[in-house]
N, C-alpha and C positions, 0 to 999 in steps of 0.2 A: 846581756840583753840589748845593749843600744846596742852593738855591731851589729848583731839582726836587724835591726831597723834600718841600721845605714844600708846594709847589704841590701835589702830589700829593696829600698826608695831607689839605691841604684841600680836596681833589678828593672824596676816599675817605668823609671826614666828612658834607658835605653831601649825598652821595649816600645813607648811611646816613641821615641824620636829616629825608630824603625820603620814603625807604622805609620808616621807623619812623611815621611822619604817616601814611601812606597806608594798613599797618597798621592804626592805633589806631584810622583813621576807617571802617575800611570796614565795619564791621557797622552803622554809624549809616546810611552812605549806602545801602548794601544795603535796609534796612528801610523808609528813608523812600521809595527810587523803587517799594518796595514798596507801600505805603501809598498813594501819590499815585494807583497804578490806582485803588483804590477813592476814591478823596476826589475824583476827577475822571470818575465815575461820572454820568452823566448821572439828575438825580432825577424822579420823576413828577411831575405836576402837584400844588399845593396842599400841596406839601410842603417843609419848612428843615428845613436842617441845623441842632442846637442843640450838640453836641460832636462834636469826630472826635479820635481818637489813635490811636499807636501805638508800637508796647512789643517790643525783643529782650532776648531775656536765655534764660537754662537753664534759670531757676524757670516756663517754661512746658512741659518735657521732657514732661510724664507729657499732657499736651494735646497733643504731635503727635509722641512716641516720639523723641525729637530723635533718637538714633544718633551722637552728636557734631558734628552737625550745630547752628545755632544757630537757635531759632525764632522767629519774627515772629509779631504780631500785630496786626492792623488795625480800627478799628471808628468805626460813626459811630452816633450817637442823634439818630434824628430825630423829626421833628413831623409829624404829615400831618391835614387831615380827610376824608383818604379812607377805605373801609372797609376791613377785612381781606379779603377778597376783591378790590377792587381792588387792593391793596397786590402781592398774592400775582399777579395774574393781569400786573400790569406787570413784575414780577423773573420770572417761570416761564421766559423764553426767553434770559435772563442769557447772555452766552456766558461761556467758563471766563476767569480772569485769568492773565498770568504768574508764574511762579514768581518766587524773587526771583533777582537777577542773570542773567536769563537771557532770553530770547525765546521758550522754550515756552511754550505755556501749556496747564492743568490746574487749576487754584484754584478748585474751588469756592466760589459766593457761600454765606455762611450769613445769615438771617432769622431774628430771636428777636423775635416777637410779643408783646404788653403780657403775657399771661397765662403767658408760659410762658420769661420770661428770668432768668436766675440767673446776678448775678455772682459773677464770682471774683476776688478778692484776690491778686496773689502780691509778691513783694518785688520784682520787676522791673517790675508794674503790672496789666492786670487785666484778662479775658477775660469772655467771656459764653458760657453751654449752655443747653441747652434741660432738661426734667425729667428726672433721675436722669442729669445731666453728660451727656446726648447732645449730637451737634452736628446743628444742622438745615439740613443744605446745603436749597438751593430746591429739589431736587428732590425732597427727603422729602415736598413738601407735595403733590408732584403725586397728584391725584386725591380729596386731603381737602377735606372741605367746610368753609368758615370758620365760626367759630362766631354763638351771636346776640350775642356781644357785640362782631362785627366790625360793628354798625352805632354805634357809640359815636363820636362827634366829636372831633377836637381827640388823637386817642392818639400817641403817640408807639413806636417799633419799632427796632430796632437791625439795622444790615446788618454784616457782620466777613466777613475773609477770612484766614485762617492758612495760614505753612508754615513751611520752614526752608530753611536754602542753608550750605553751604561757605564757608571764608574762609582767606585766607593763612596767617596763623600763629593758634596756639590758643595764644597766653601765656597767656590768662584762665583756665585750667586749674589 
């Protein structure tokens, strides 16, 4: 009869210190299959990737009203010598990404152009808006005309895709 018990308690344990792993890791793994949509984002022509990251945490709440929700954010910096106008006319038909942890999809792509990206610092890592902290999903651009400094060589532009998703327990509270 005590073997049962042992066996069990160490039944009981490992199943706990499963569940606790899978816990502690799921907002990690949540962000990065997040992430990966955009970093597997097929690029235009004449253009490298020079940075991609990506950042969850709370300290980006007041960027997507988290609601206790936990928010992600994804971004790459690239290089192109295409023009802004090309740039703009290859991303305009972007289809939406999914959310994270899910198969819908809704995620707007966001575009921040050399002249008009502002980043942002936070203690979790660090996003990017457009002027007076808007966010420029692609379709804000539809119908603007690029400027004259989209014929400029060699510029580099930033793509980001933000949201937030649910998760098992909220220890991190």
């Amino acid at each position: 009869m005590k073997k049962f018990y042992i066996g069990t308690f160490i039944v009981i344990l490992c199943a706990a210190i499963a569940i606790a792993i899978y816990a502690f890791t799921e907002k990690g793994r949540y962000s990065k299959e997040f992430a990966h949509n955009l970093f597997e984002y097929p690029l235009p022509p004449h253009t490298q990737v020079l940075e991609k990251h990506y950042f969850y945490g709370y300290s980006f709440g007041h960027l997507l009203g988290s609601g206790g929700y936990m928010p992600v954010v994804a971004n790459m910096r690239l290089s192109t010598s295409l023009s802004e106008e090309e740039i703009l006319s290859y991303y305009k038909n972007t289809p939406l990404f999914p959310y994270p942890n899910s198969n819908n999809k809704g995620v707007e792509l966001e575009l921040y152009l050399p002249k008009e990206q502002i980043l942002h610092k936070t203690t979790d890592g660090f996003y990017y808006s457009g002027k007076g902290d808007s966010t420029r999903r692609i379709t804000s651009y539809k119908g603007s005309k690029a400027s004259s400094y989209s014929e400029k060589k060699n510029q580099q532009y930033i793509l980001q895709i933000s949201s937030s998703f649910d998760y098992i327990f909220r220890l991190d509270r």
